[in-house]
C-alpha angles and dihedrals in degrees: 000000000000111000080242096059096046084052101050079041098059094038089057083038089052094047095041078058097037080049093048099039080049100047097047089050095048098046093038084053093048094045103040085046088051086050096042089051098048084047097051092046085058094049101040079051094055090043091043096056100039093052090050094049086042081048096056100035096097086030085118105047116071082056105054088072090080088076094050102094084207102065098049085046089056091045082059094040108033093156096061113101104197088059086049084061107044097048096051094049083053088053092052096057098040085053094046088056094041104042100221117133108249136352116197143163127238120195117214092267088062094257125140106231097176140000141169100256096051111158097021129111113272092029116159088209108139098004111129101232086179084131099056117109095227097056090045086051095049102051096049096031098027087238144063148186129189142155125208150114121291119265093209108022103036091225120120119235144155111259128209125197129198115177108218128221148169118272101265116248119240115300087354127147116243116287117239110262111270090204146306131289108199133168120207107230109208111210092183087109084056102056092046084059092058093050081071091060125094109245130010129310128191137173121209137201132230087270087050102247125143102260097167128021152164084233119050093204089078102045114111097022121107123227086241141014114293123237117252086238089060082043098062094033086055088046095060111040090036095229102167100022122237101338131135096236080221101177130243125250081250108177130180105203100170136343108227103232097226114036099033091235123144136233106205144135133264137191078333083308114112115224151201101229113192115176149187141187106235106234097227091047152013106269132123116227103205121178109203112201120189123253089211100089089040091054095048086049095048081045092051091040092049089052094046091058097048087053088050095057086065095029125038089187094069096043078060090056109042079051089059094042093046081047100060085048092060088048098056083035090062088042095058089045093057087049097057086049107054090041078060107044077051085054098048090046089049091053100048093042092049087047093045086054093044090060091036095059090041087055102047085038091101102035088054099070091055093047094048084057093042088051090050089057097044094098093051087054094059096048077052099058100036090068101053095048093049086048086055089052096056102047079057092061093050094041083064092042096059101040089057083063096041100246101143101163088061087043087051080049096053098048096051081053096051091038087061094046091057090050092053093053087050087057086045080060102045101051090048090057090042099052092050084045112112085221119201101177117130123254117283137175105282126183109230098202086080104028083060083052099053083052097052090051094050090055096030094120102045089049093053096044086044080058082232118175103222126199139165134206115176114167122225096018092228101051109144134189138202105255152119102269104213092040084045094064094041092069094045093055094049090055089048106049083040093062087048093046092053089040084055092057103059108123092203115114111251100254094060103032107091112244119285116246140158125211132205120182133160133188138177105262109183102292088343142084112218116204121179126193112207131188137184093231129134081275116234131304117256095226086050098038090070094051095032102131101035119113115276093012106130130136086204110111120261117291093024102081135019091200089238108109102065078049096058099038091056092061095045082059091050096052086047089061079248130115128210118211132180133213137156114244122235103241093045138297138042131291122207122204119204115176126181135163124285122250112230097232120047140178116037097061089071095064099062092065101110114272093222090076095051114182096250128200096210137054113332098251 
C-alpha cells in the first residue's frame, strides 16, 4: 500500500475512533443525565411531601389553647405564679400527647409566661422573644411561621404562632391579641431520613441559606453573599445562631432546558441539582447527585466507542453491559415510586381518621354514658314485658269463665305498658341522638325524670338515696331537650361514680345520696347536682372542665364528658360551674335561660316515668 494511501487509511481510521469515542460519550452524557434527573424528580417528590406533612402536622396545636380558660387567664394575670405553674404543667402534658418539641405561651410584650419544659435546662420561660419574627407576625396577621436556632437552647426548629384572643361579643369588632401560643417543631428526624437517600438534599430559606442538610458542613451558609440589609435582619432576630453565614462556592455551570435542572459546581464537585418550592413555606427543597459516576460513564463509554469503531466485539459488549444499567436503573426507579405512592396512602388515611375523631369527639362522650346504661335498659324492659305476660295468661283465663269486663281491664293495662315500653325506646334513642334542634321551653321536671330512669339502675344497686326538689313544678328553660339531659346524666353518673369510690368500710362512710334541686335565679334557672362523695381534688377543681383532666384511673375516663358538658352549657347561654361543699361532697351548678311560660309544658312528660324521692326502681 502507497504511504499516501495508508495514510489516507489510518486518518479515516483515526476519525472513524475520535467519531465513535465522541458519539458514546455524548449519548452515554445525554441518557445517564435523563435517568439522574427522573430519579431525582421521584426522590425530591418523596422528600417534598414528607417535609410538608411533617410541616402540618402540628398545624392544629398552638390554636387549641384558645380553648384552655387558664391561658387566657394567665394572659390576663401574668404575674400570678400559681397560674405560671398550672399552665405549664398543662403544656407539658398536651405536648407529651401530641410529640412536638416545645409549647409555650408569649404574652403581648414578647415574654414567655409559661411553657412545657419549665424547669429544664434550655427553657424559654421568662426570655423576652419580642424580636423574633414570628411573634411580630402573630400578633399583626393572627398567625405566624419561622424557622431558626433556639435562643435559649441552641437547637434549630420550626416554629408556629397562633395570637390568642377573647371570643368576640355579638356584632363586635375583633378583640386585640392577648399573646401568642406558639409549638417548636423539631426536623432533626427528617434529616436522619434523608441520610438514607442516595445523593444530597438540602432545604433553603427565603435568603437562600442551607437551613437543613444531609452534611452538616454546609448548614448555615447561603449560596451567595448575603445583602447588609439580611445581615442586619438575621442578626436581629437571631435566625441561624451564632454562624458566620460564610457562603458557599455556589456555581451555576449550565440550566438543562427541559427539566429546569441545573449543571453547577459545588465545594470543587460538580452536581445534578433538582429543585421545589414547598407549598406551607418559603423554602426551596434542592437534591444534589453527583456527576462522578456520570463522568466516569460518558469516559467508559467514549472509550468503548472508540474501541468500537476497531472492534465491533467489543461494541456488542459495552451494548449488553449499558443494557443491564438501564435495567437496575428502571428497578430503582420502581422502587422510589412505589415508596412514594406508601407514603402518599399513609398520609391521606392518617388525615381521613384525624377528621373523622374530631367529628365523633362530641357524640363519644354520649355514647360511653349510653353503653354504661346499657345493662339498666335491659332489666327495664324485661318487667314490663313479664308483667304483659302475665296479664295474657289471665286474659285467657277469664275469658274461659266469661268475665269480659276483668279481660277489657287486662288489655288497657297491657295496652299502657306497651306504651310505656314505646317511651323506654324512645328516651334511649333520644338520648344517643346527636340532636341539632333549637332551644326551645322545656320543662325540667321531666327532663330530671328521664335522667333518673337512665340511671335507675345504677342509682338502686349504689345503694344511692335519690331525691328531687324542683320550685315552682313547672319551672322551663330555654334548651335543647335531649342535650339537656345529657348533661344532666353525666353529672349524675359522675357523682355515682365518686360516691362509689369512697375507701372508707360501710359502717363509718356517710350514705350515699344524691340531690337535685332547681330555682328561678333572675333570667335564669339554677339547678345544682349534689353528692355525698369524697367531693373534687384541688389540684383537679381548677382545671375541672379542660380536655384529658380526670382524677378516674386509668382506663376508666378519657376526661372528656365534664368538658363537653360545659360547652353544651355554654351554647345553651348557660354556664356550668363546679365547688365542694363544706360539709362533704361536690355541688354542680348548671344554669340556663328561663323559658317565658312556665308551668303547663311539665305535665306532658309521660306519667309511667314519675320523679321519685326514694331509690331509682
Amino acid at each position: 500500500m502507497k504511504p499516501r494511501t495508508l495514510l489516507a487509511w489510518s486518518a479515516a481510521g483515526l476519525a472513524l475512533v475520535a467519531a465513535s469515542a465522541f458519539t458514546g460519550h455524548r449519548l452515554a452524557w445525554r441518557s445517564g443525565l435523563a435517568s439522574l434527573q427522573q430519579q431525582a424528580q421521584h426522590r425530591l417528590e418523596l422528600v417534598t411531601t414528607g417535609l410538608d406533612a411533617q410541616l402540618a402536622r402540628f398545624d392544629y396545636l398552638p390554636s387549641l389553647l384558645e380553648t384552655t380558660p387558664q391561658v387566657l387567664q394567665l394572659l390576663r394575670a401574668p404575674g400570678d405564679e400559681g397560674l405560671r405553674r398550672d399552665v405549664s404543667a398543662t403544656l407539658r402534658g398536651i405536648n407529651a400527647t401530641a410529640g412536638a418539641d416545645m409549647l409555650y405561651v408569649i404574652g403581648r410584650d414578647g415574654v414567655v409566661l409559661a411553657a412545657g419544659d419549665a424547669g429544664q435546662p434550655g427553657s424559654p420561660l421568662g426570655l423576652d422573644l419580642s424580636f423574633r419574627p414570628y411573634v411580630r407576625d402573630a400578633l399583626a396577621q393572627r398567625r405566624g411561621r419561622f424557622f431558626g436556632v433556639g435562643v435559649s437552647s441552641g437547637k434549630p426548629g420550626y416554629y408556629l404562632s397562633f395570637a390568642l384572643a377573647p371570643k368576640p361579643g355579638f356584632e363586635a369588632p375583633p378583640p386585640q391579641p392577648l399573646g401568642v401560643a406558639t409549638v417548636k417543631v423539631s426536623l432533626e428526624a427528617t434529616e436522619q431520613a434523608w441520610r438514607k437517600l442516595p445523593g444530597q438534599v438540602l432545604a433553603l430559606d427565603e435568603h437562600g441559606v442551607v437551613i437543613l442538610g444531609t452534611r452538616e458542613d454546609w448548614k448555615y451558609r447561603p449560596l451567595q453573599p448575603l445583602p447588609p440589609a439580611v445581615l442586619q435582619e438575621t442578626a436581629r432576630t437571631r435566625s441561624y445562631g451564632g454562624a458566620p453565614l460564610q457562603p458557599l462556592d455556589w456555581r451555576v455551570r449550565e440550566t438543562l432546558p427541559d427539566t429546569g435542572g441545573r449543571l453547577l459546581t459545588l465545594q470543587g464537585r460538580r452536581y445534578l441539582a433538582t429543585e421545589r418550592l414547598l407549598q406551607r413555606t418559603p423554602w426551596r427543597l434542592v437534591v444534589l447527585d453527583d456527576l462522578a459516576p456520570l463522568q466516569a460513564e460518558a469516559r467508559r463509554m467514549a472509550l468503548t466507542g472508540a474501541l468500537a469503531g476497531l472492534l465491533l466485539p467489543l461494541l456488542a459488549f459495552a451494548w449488553l453491559q449499558r443494557r443491564r444499567v438501564l435495567v437496575q436503573q428502571r428497578a430503582s426507579r420502581v422502587a422510589l415510586q412505589m415508596a412514594y405512592d406508601s407514603l402518599e396512602a399513609r398520609v391521606v388515611e392518617r388525615t381521613a381518621e384525624l377528621r373523622a375523631a374530631q367529628n365523633e369527639l362530641v357524640h363519644a362522650g354520649k355514647m360511653a354514658l349510653l353503653g354504661r346504661m346499657s345493662a339498666g335498659m335491659v332489666h327495664e324492659l324485661n318487667q314490663p314485658l313479664a308483667a304483659m305476660r302475665t296479664l295474657a295468661d289471665n286474659a285467657c283465663v277469664l275469658l274461659q269463665h266469661g268475665r269480659t269486663k276483668d279481660v277489657e281491664g287486662n288489655l288497657q293495662r297491657i295496652a299502657r305498658l306497651v306504651d310505656r315500653l314505646g317511651a323506654l325506646t324512645q328516651r334511649l334513642k333520644t338520648f344517643a341522638h346527636k340532636s341539632q334542634l333549637p332551644a326551645a321551653p322545656v320543662a325540667l321536671q321531666p327532663v330530671v325524670g328521664n335522667a333518673q330512669f337512665l340511671l335507675s339502675r345504677r342509682l338502686r344497686e349504689a345503694g344511692v338515696e335519690f331525691s328531687v326538689d324542683i320550685d315552682p313544678p313547672g319551672l322551663q328553660v330555654l334548651a335543647d331537650e335531649a342535650r339537656m339531659e345529657q348533661v344532666l346524666v353525666n353529672l349524675m353518673a359522675n357523682a355515682v361514680d365518686a360516691m362509689e369510690s369512697r375507701a372508707e368500710p360501710p359502717d363509718v362512710a356517710p350514705p350515699r345520696q344524691l340531690n337535685v334541686r332547681a330555682r328561678a335565679d333572675g333570667a335564669n334557672a339554677r339547678i345544682e347536682v349534689e353528692d355525698s362523695g369524697p367531693g373534687i381534688r384541688e389540684d383537679i377543681l381548677a382545671r375541672l372542665f379542660e380536655p384529658f383532666v380526670t382524677s378516674k384511673p386509668a382506663g376508666q375516663g378519657l376526661g372528656l364528658g365534664l368538658m363537653i358538658s360545659a360547652h353544651i352549657a355554654r351554647e345553651s347561654g348557660g354556664t356550668l360551674q363546679a365547688e365542694n361543699r363544706p360539709e362533704g361532697g361536690a355541688r354542680f351548678i348548671f344554669t340556663l335561660p328561663l323559658a317565658r311560660a312556665e308551668g303547663a309544658a311539665a305535665a306532658s312528660s309521660s306519667p309511667d316515668l314519675p320523679v321519685s324521692d326514694h331509690h331509682a326502681s
